[in-house]
N, C-alpha and C positions, 0 to 999 in steps of 0.2 A: 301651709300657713300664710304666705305671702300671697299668694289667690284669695287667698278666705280676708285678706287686710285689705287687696286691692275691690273685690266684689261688697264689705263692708262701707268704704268711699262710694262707690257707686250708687250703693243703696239710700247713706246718707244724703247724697247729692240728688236723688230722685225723692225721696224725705222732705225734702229743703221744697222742691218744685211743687210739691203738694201742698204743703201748706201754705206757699204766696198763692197758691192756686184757691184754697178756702179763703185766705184773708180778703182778698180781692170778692170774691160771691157776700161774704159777709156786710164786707164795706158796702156793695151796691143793694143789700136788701134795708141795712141800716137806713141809709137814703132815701129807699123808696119811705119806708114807715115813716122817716119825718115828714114826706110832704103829703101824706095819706090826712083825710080828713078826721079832727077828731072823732067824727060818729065810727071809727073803726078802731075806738080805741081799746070796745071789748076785746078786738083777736089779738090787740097786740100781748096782752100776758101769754097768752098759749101759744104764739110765733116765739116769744122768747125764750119760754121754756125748752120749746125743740132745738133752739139755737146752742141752749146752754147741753141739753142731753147730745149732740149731735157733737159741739167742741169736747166735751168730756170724750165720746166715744172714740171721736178722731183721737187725741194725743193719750188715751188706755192704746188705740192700736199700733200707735208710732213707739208707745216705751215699751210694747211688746216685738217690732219689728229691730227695733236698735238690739235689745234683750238676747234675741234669736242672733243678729248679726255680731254681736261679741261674744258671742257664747262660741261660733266658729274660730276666735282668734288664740282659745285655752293652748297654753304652749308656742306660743310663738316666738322662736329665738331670731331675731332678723339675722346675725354674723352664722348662728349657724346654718341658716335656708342657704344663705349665698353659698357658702362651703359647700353644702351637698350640693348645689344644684352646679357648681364648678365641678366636683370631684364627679359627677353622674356624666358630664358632657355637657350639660345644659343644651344651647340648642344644638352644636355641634348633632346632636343627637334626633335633633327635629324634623318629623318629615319635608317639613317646608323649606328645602334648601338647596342652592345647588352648586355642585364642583366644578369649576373653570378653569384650563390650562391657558394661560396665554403667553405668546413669543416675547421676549424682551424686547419691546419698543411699543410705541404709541398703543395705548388703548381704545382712548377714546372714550373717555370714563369724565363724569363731573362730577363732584361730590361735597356735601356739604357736611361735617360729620363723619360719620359711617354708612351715611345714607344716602343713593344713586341718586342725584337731582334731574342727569342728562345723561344719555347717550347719543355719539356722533354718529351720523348715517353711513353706512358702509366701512365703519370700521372693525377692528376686533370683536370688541364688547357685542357691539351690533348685530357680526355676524352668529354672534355664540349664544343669543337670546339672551342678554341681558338689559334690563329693562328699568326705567325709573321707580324707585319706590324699595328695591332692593336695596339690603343691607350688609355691607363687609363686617363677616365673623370674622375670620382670620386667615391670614397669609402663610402660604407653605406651612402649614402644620401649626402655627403659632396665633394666640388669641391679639385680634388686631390692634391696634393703640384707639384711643378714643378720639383723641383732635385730628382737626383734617389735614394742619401742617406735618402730624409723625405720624399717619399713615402716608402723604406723598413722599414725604422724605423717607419714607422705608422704600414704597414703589419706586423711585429714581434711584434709592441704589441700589436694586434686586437687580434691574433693567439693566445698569452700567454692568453689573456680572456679569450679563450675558447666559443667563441660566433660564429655562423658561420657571415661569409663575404661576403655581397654582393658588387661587383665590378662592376661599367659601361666600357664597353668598345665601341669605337668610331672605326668602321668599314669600311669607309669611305678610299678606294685608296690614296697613297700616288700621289700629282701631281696637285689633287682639288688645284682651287685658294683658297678655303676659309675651308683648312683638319684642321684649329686650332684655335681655339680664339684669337682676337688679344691681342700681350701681356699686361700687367696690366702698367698703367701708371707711376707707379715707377720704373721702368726699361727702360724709355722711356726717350729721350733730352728732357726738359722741352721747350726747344726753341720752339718746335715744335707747340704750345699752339698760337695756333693764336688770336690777337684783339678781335678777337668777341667771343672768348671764353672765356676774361677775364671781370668779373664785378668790381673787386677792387685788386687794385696792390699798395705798399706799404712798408715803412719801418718799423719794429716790434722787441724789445728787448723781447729773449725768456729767461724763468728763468732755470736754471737747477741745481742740488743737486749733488754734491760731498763730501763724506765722513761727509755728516750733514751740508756743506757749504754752499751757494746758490749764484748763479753768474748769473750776466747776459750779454745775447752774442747777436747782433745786426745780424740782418735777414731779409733776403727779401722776404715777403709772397705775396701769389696769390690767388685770391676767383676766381674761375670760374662757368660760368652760369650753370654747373650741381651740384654744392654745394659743390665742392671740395677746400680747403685750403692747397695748395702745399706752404712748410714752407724751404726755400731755403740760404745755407751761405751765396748767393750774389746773384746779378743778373747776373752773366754773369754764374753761376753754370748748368752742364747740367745733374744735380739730384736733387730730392726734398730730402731734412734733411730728411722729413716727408709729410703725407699726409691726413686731416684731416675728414674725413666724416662729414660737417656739418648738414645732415638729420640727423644724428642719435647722435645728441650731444645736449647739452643744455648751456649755455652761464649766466655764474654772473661774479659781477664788486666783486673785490677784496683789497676796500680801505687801508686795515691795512697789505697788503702785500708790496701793494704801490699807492698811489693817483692818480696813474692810470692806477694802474693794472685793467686785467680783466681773468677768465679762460675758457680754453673751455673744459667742460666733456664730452668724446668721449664714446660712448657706442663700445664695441671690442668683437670678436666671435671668436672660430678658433674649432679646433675638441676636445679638451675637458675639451670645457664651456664658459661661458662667462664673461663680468668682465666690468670696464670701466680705462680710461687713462686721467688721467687731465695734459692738456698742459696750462701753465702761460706765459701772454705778457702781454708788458707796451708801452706807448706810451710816447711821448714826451710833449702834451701839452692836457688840458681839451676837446679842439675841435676834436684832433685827437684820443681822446679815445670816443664821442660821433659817429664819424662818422664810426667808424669802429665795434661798437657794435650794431649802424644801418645796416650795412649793410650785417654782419652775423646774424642776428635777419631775414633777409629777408630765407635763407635757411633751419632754425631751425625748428624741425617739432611742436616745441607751439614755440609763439613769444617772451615768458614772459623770465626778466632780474635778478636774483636773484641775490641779496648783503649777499656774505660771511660773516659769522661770525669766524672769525679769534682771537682765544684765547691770 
């Protein structure tokens, strides 16, 4: 479905060129007929008419070409394409790519992004065929960062280990519709989050700690049918606060925080190590904290509800 949305764009975009491409032929026959002598004013009725038969026939075949190209987008869940196409390998997977060991020191690498801008002559990189225009997947087994300041700052401290480095690079022409994974949903308009990608929508008081303090702040959260808890200041917000993996989290009621509270323990990964994040909500009334620890109990990888012991 994300080919079928990105080859739709495309089509549009060659759609759009077509027709300044008619408007233009239009406008210059237009022109000539005004400065045509009137004694040819007989042909101008039957020039007209083909004008009009030929505009009708072009945009009958643009609303059957748009027709055809949204008809490929039936089912398009965008949160869950990125999920499979993570959970498959994505390009990890791709034959266009290649594995590189290098010693801890100088590369020789330039980069702007994720993307090689430079290789230094007779260095590393250099000598191991790597080439401008390639792309850093990911580092020792883990999916790269995106900015180019936390990917150096991961390669400077790989190198001060003293460990050597293996690097994925993504080899694949710049131009491909599909040279990059699509981006992570927290950088994406939450708008975008269609109906049927939502299983419970909702208003939710999140708790938060200040200098020992504890507050809480009124939020608009979203369960979507891939197990995602997008934790938002409003609805009309076009970022999530947060974003909550419920597969990899476990769920207890937290009475003596508040009679209806409840938290969610996030289990969290990143390159060195792992840990978990407890997010706290309350609801406003007994009902709406049963229905709501139903319906993230449906996500959870065990179903079971554990009650805090709170000192």
């Amino acid at each position: 479905p994300f080919l079928a949305f990105e080859v739709y764009k495309r089509e549009v975009v060659a759609l759009h060129k077509q027709q300044a491409s008619y408007n233009s032929i239009m406008g210059q026959m237009m022109a000539e007929f005004e400065t045509r002598e009137m004694t040819r004013a007989r042909n101008l009725r039957s020039l007209m008419l083909g004008m009009v038969s030929t505009q009708k026939a072009f945009f009958e075949f643009a609303s059957l070409s748009c027709q055809q190209a949204i008809s490929k987008l039936t089912g398009v869940r965008l949160e869950e394409d990125l999920l499979r196409f993570r959970h498959s390998g994505g390009l990890l997977h791709n034959p266009h790519t290649a594995d590189i060991k290098f010693e801890a020191k100088a590369m020789g690498l330039d980069f702007k992004g994720n993307r090689i801008t430079g290789v230094k002559e007779g260095s590393q990189a250099h000598v191991k065929g790597v080439k401008p225009g390639f792309r850093i997947i990911d580092i020792n087994g883990r999916s790269a960062p995106a900015g180019h300041k936390d990917i150096a700052a991961l390669l400077e401290t790989l190198k001060k280990a003293g460990n050597p480095i293996h690097i994925k690079f993504g080899t694949k022409p710049a131009g491909m519709i599909f040279d990059r994974a699509p981006p992570n949903r927290k950088t994406q308009h939450i708008q975008i989050i269609s109906n049927a990608e939502c299983a419970t929508v909702g208003d939710l008081s999140r708790m938060s700690k200040t200098m020992g303090f504890s507050s809480w702040t009124k939020m608009y959260c979203v369960i979507t049918n891939s197990g995602i808890m997008h934790v938002m200041n409003s609805r009309d917000a076009s970022t999530a606060h947060s974003s909550i993996q419920l597969h990899q989290s476990i769920i207890r009621l937290a009475p003596k925080t508040d009679q209806h509270a409840f938290e969610i323990e996030e289990a969290t990964s990143g390159f060195f190590g792992s840990g978990t994040k407890i997010h706290t909500f309350r609801t406003k009334t007994d009902n709406a904290l049963v229905d709501w620890v139903v319906d993230i109990k449906k996500f959870l990888k065990t179903g079971k509800t554990e009650i805090k012991d709170t000192k």
